[in-house]
C-alpha positions in Angstrom: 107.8 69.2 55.2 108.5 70.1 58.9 111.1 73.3 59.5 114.6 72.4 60.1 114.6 75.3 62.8 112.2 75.0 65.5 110.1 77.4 66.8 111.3 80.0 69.3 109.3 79.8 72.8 108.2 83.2 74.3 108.8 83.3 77.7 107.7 86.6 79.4 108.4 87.7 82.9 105.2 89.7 85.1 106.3 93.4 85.1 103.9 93.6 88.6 104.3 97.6 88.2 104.5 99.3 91.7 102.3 102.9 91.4 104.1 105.9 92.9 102.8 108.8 94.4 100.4 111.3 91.8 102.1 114.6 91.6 101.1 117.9 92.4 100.9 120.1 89.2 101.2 123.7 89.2 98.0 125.6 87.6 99.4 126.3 84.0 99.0 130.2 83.1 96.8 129.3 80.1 94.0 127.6 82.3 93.5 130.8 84.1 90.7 133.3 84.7 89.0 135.7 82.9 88.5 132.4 81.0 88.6 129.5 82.8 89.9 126.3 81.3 87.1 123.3 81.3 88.8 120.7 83.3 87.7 116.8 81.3 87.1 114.2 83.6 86.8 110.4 82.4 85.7 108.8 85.3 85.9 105.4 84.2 85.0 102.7 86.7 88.7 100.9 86.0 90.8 104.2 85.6 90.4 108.2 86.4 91.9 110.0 83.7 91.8 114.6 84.5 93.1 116.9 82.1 92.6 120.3 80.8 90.7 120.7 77.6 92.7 124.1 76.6 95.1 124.6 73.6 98.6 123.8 74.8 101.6 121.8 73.4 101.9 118.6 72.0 103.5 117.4 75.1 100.4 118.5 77.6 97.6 116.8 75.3 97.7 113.5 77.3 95.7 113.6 80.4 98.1 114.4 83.2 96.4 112.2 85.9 95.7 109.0 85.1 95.2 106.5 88.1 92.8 103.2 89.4 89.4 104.5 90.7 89.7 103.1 93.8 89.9 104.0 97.8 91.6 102.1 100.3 89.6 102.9 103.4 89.5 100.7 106.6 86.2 100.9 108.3 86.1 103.8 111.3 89.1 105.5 109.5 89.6 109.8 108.6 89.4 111.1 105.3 93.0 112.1 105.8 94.2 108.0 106.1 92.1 107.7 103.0 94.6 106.4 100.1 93.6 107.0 96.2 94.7 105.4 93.4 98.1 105.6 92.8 99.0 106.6 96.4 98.5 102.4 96.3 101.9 101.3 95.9 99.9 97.4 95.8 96.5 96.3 95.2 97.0 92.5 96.0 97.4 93.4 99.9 94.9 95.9 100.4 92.5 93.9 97.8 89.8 93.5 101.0 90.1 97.1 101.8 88.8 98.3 98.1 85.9 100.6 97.7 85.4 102.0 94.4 82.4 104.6 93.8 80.5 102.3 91.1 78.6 99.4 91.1 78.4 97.7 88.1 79.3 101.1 85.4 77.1 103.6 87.7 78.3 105.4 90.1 76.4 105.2 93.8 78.8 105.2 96.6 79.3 109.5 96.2 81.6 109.4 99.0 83.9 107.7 97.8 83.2 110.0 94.7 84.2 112.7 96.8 87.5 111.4 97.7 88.3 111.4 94.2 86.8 114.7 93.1 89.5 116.0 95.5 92.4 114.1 95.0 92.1 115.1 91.3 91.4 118.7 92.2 94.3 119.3 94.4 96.9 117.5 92.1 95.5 119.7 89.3 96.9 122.5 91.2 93.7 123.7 92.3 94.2 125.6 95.6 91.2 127.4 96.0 89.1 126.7 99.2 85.3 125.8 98.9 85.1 126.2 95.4 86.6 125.3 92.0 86.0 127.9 89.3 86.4 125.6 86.2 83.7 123.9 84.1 83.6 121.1 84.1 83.4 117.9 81.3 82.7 114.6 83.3 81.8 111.1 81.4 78.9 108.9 82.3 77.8 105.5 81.6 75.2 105.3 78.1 71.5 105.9 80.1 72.6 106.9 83.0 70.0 106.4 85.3 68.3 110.1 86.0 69.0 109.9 90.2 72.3 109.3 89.8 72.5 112.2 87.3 71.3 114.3 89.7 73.7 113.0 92.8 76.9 113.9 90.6 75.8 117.3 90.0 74.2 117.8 93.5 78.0 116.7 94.2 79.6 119.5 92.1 77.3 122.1 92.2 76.9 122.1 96.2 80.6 120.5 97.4 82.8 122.7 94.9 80.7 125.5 93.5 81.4 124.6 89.9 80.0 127.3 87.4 78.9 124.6 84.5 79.2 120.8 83.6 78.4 118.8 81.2 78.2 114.9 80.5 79.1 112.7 77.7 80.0 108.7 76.9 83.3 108.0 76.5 83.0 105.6 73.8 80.8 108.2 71.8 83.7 111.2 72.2 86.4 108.2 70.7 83.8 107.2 67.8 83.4 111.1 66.7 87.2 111.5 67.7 88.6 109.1 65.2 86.1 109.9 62.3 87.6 113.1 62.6 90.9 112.0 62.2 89.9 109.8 58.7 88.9 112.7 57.6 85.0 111.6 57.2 82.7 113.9 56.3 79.8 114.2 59.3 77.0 113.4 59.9 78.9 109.6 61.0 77.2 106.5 61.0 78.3 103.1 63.2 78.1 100.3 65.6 80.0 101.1 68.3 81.0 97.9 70.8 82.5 99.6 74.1 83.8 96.9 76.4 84.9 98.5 80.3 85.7 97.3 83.4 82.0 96.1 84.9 80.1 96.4 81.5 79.7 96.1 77.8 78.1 98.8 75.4 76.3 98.1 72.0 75.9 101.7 70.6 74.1 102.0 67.6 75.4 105.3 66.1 73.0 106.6 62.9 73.4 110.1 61.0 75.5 111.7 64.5 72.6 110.9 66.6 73.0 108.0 69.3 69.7 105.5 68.9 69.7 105.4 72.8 66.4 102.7 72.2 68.5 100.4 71.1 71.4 100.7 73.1 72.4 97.3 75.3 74.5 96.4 77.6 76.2 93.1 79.1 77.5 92.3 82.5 80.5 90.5 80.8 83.7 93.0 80.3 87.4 93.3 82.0 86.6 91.9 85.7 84.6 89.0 84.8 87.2 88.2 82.6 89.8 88.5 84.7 88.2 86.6 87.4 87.3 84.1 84.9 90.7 83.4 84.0 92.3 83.5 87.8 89.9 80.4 88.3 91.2 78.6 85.4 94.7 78.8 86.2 94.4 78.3 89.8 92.8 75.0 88.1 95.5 74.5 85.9 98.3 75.1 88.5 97.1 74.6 92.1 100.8 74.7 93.1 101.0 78.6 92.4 97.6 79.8 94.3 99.4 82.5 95.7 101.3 83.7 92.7 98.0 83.6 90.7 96.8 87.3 91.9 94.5 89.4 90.2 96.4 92.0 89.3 98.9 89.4 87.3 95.7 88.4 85.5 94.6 91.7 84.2 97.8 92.3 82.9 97.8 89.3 81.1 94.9 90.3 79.7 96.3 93.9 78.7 99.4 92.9 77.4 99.7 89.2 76.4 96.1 89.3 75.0 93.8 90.2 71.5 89.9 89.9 70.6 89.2 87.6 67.8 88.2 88.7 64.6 86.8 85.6 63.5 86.5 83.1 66.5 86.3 80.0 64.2 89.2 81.0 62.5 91.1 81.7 65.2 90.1 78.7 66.4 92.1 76.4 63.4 95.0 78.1 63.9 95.7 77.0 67.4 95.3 73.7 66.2 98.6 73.8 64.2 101.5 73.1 66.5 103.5 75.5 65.2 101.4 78.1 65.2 101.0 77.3 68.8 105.1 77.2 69.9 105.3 79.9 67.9 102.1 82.7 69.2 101.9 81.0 73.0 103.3 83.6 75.6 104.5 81.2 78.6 104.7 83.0 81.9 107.7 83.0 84.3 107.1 83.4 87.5 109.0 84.9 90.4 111.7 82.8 92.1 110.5 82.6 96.0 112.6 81.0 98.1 110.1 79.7 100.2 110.0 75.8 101.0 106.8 74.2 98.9 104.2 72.6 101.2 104.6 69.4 100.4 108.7 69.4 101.1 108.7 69.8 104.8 110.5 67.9 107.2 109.2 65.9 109.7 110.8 67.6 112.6 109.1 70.6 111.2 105.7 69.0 110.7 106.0 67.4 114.6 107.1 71.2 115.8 103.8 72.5 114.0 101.1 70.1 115.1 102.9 70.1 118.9 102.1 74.3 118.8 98.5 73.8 117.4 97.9 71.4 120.2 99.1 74.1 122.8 97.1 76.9 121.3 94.0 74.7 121.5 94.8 74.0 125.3 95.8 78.0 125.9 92.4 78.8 123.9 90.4 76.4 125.7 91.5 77.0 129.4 91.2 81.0 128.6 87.3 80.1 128.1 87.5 78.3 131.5 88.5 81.2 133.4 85.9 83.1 131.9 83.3 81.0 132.5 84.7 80.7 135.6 84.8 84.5 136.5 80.8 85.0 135.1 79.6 82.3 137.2 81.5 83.3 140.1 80.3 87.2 139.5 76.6 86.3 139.5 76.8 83.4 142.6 78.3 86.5 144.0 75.1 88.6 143.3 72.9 85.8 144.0 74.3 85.5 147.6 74.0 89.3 148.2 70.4 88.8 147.4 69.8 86.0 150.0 71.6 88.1 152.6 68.9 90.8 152.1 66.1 88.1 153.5 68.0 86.4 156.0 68.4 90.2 157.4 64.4 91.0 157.2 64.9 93.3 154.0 61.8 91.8 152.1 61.0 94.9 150.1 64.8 95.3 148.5 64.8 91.3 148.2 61.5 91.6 146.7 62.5 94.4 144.6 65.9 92.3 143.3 64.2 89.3 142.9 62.0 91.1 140.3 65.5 92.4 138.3 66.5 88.8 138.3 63.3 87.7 137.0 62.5 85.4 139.6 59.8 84.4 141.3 60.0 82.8 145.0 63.3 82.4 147.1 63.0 78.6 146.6 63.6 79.5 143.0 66.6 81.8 144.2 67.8 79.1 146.6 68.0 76.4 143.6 69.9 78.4 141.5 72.6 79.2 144.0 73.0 75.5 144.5 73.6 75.0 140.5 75.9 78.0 140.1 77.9 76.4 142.9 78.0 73.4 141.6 79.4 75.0 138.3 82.0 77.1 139.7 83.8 73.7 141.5 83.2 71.8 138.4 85.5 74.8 136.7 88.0 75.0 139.2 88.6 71.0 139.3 88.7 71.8 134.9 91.4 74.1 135.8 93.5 72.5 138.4 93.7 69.6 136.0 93.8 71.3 132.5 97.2 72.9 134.8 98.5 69.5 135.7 98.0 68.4 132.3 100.3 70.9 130.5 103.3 69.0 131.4 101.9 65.6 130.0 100.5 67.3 126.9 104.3 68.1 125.3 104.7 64.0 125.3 101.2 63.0 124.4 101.8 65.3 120.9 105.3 63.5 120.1 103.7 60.7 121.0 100.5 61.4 118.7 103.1 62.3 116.1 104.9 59.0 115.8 
């Protein structure tokens, strides 16, 4: 029997979140010296998170950075024009200009590494010059390759003067992490399935020990999905290329998005109308006030295709003059080259013909006749590409109708 009361449609709106500016925190008087707070890193290929790993209140135990591991950078540009993270107010602009320090879940671009080190550093409140006297506790990816190892601490060690760090997998501190909080007695035994930004982890967990043999990992995660699913709407809705941005499709996968338990099962449930009406999320896009393509008017269309044909004809006699001005520059040369042997100078004529990589003056003589030629041909293109500019304004209404 159907429901009296139909389903209610969910219709959300994109929150397209706008960064600000990372603050500058003070240097809390717990984290100082004789002992030294460890300062934890997670340097996770989608997000930074820095904290202090020091007993403090409830209210501190959140990281207190947390921002995209990413550097907008144009090519030739100083560290100082350098922008990090959240000092991005939009990604979808600047999406070209995007250098992050990892390919795939390692990190190999250490400048960019750099950049980050000290924009976490100095909004830690870390004012010390040339050196940062707190351990430190950075994550890696599982296996990290031994070179890359060595980079990072090359990096800390020689850049900041750390006195100690140590690395760890993120997904292996959350597995021990939230045994502890069930209250299971050690040593812990699991799978753990770790799904990032660039890569996915299988991490075989048994008796507290990580089997790092057989530890895999998959190419598939967050981006490829993303990517994935910007294709498949921009299928779907060809209209709304522009609106279909990859920032709007991570956040539907953040927060209009779950894994499925059991795929199969999952799978009959969407097949029941209601379930469908009921569970879809439908997206609302922002109004734009901008006239569709297909909408515009012919005036319009006549005024568009009338300055396209002028900027061809500005473009094209621009390469006339040039052409123009080269050949007329080396007739030029050629000519001052002649002079020297109808005045008697053989040696400099000699001597030029050899940086003109010529042979004999007959050779010289023909090729002073061509590159005269040349330059009247261009000068007749430009006198009439001139008197054609008038006729070219009617000949594209014409062309129109």
């Amino acid at each position: 029997m159907a429901s009296k009361h139909p389903p209610v449609c969910q219709i959300f709106s994109f929150k397209d979140c706008k960064t600000s500016l990372d603050p500058i925190f003070e240097l809390p008087a717990h984290c100082l010296t004789p002992t030294a707070a460890p300062i934890v890193i997670d340097n996770g290929s989608f997000q930074t998170r820095a904290g202090w790993a020091a007993p403090a209140a409830e209210s501190d135990s959140a990281p207190r950075l947390i921002f995209r591991s990413v550097a907008a950078r144009s090519r030739g540009a100083a560290r100082s024009e350098t922008q990090i993270g959240n000092d991005i107010p939009n990604l979808e602009p600047l999406r070209w200009l995007l250098k992050s320090q990892f390919d795939r879940n390692v990190v190999v671009n250490f400048e960019i590494q750099e950049l980050i080190l000290d924009h976490v550093f100095t909004h830690l409140g870390l004012s010390s010059e040339g050196f940062v006297e707190h351990p430190i506790l950075m994550t890696e990816a599982p296996c990290n390759p031994l070179h890359c190892r060595q980079m990072m601490s090359e990096l800390l060690f020689e850049c900041y003067r750390v006195p100690f760090v140590s690395y760890g997998v993120d997904s292996l501190y959350s597995f021990y992490h939230n045994n502890n909080q069930r209250n299971l007695q050690p040593p812990h035994t699991g799978l753990i399935l770790s799904s990032g930004y660039h890569c996915s982890h299988i991490l075989p967990v048994v008796d507290g020990r990580l089997d790092a043999v057989n530890c895999k990992r998959l190419n598939v995660a967050g981006s490829q999905a993303a990517s994935y699913l910007q294709r498949l709407l921009q299928l779907k809705y060809p209209g709304h290329l522009a609106a279909i941005t990859l920032s709007r499709m991570e956040e539907l996968l953040h927060e209009h998005s779950y894994t499925a338990v059991d795929y199969h099962q999952e799978l009959e449930k969407w097949r029941c109308p209601e379930f469908y009406e009921r569970e879809v999320h439908r997206m609302q896009l922002p109004f734009s006030g901008k006239v569709p393509g297909g909408c515009v008017s012919v005036e319009e269309r006549q005024e568009r295709r009338a300055q396209q044909l002028r900027r061809l004809q500005e473009i094209n006699t621009r390469r006339r003059e040039e052409k123009l001005q080269q050949d007329q520059e080396r007739l030029d040369r050629l000519l001052a080259v002649q002079e020297l042997l109808e005045d008697g100078l053989l040696d400099q004529f000699h001597k030029s013909l050899m940086e003109l990589n010529m042979d004999s003056a007959e050779e010289l003589h023909s090729y002073i006749n061509k590159l005269q030629l040349a330059v009247e041909q261009g000068r007749l293109k430009l006198l009439q590409s001139d008197g054609a500019e008038g006729k070219m304004e009617v000949w594209a209404l014409l062309l129109n109708y």
